[in-house]
C-alpha positions, 0 to 999 in steps of 0.5 A: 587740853588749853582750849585757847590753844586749838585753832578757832572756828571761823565766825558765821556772820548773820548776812551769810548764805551757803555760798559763804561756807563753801563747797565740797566736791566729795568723791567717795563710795562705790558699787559695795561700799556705800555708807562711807559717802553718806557719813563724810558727806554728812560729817561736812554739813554738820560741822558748818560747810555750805553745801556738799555735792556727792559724786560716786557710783548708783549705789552710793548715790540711791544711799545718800538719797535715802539717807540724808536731803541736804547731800547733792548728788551727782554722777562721776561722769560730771566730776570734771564740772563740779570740781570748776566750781568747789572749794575742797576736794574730799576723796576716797572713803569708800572710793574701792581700789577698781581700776575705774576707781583708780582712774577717778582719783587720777582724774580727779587730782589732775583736776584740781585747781588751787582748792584744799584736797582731804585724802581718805583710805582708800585714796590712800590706797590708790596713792601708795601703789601708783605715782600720781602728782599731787596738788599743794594743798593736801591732808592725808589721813592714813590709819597704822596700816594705810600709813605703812603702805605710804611708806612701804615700811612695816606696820611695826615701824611705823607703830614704833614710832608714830610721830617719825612716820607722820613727819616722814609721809609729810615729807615724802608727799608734802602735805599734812598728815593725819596720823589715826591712832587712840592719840591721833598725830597731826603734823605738817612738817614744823608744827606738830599736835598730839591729840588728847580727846577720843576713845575705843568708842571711835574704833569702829568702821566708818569713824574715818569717815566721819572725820574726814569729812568735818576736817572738809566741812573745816576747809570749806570755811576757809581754814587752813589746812594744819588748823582744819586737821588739828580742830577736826581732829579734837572735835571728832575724839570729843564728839566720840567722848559725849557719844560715850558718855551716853551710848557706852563704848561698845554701843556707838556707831559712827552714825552716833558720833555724827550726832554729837558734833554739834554737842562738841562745838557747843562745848568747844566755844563755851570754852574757847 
């Protein structure tokens, strides 16, 4: 991979404060699923977002807390004030296809107001099954399988051909997609990237997550929404290959991967 060619990470200027690297309404987590709102909320903040506001269920909310302090945590009742004052939208990881979770995303993308949106499994889910609207700006990152259910193709068609089905879920929901695989695809219609970092060190639960929330901390910093998938996605897979390096592939956990995004930046500048 050219470095020159991966889109640039916005500058952080020493006069900055939080406001400057927006905010991040995350909507994710549910009563059984709890760890998925903690690593997207987390993924943000290590990858540059200013401040991160976790809406979700008890459950999730007392995890974060325990987990993590830099997580603001909020109550779904308090969705439609929040998403007033945020500058991306992060939904699903974890969200469960409830009906109340079904009600949520509804809710929350009748709500959105010319902010980025990043949309993850099991908004995913919520998405294929019911005609909701979308906003304009959207990134959608199915794995084969969420992919499919967009589509309502089969698992194998879109593993026959995973470029056709990433432009396809573009062109049928008009966003960027992000087409999960050991070769992630990122397309948005005309421009199209092939990923070349990662590795089966990522092939456990909770990578996803991670991923979706740096490719949310990335719009938080005023990327675009093409150029937030493509750098999120790279990073990501390089964070998964220091992880690796380090831990083995059998013994990284998402968490781990976590760690090493920093590691990733470090090398991505050095060289970029």
């Amino acid at each position: 991979m050219d470095y020159n060619n991966l889109p640039k990470l916005p500058k952080r200027e020493e006069n900055s404060n939080k406001g400057t690297f927006g905010k991040i309404l995350n909507v994710s987590g549910s009563e059984y699923m709890t760890g998925a709102a903690y690593l997207s909320s987390i993924s943000a903040l290590k990858i540059g977002a200013g401040y991160v506001e976790l809406a979700s269920h008890k459950n999730a909310l007392k995890a974060a807390a325990a987990l993590s302090p830099e997580i603001v945590l909020a109550p779904v009742e308090k969705i439609s004030d929040i998403i007033k004052t945020s500058t991306v939208l992060l939904i699903g990881c974890g969200l469960s296809t409830t009906e109340e979770a079904e009600k949520i995303f509804k809710d929350s993308m009748s709500l959105v107001n010319n902010i980025p949106v990043v949309i993850d499994a099991d908004g995913l889910n919520i998405l294929a099954k019911k005609n909701i609207k979308l906003p304009e700006k959207v990134i959608l990152t199915p794995h084969p399988k969420e992919a499919s259910r967009l589509l309502a193709c089969s698992l194998d068609e879109v593993l026959n051909d995973m470029e056709a089905a990433a432009k396809a879920i573009t062109q049928k929901y008009n966003c960027v997609t992000v087409l999960k695989s050991h070769r992630t695809i990122v397309t948005d219609g005309v421009n199209i990237f092939h990923n070349d970092t990662g590795n089966s060190a990522l092939a456990k639960a909770g990578s996803g997550d991670v991923l979706a929330g740096m490719i949310a901390g990335l719009l938080a910093q005023e990327m675009n929404i093409y150029d937030a998938s493509v750098l999120g996605v790279y990073l990501h897979g390089l964070a998964g290959d220091l992880a690796k390096n380090d831990l083995t592939a059998y013994g990284v956990l998402a968490s781990d991967t976590i760690r090493y995004i920093s590691n990733a930046i470090k090398i991505y500048l050095s060289k970029s």
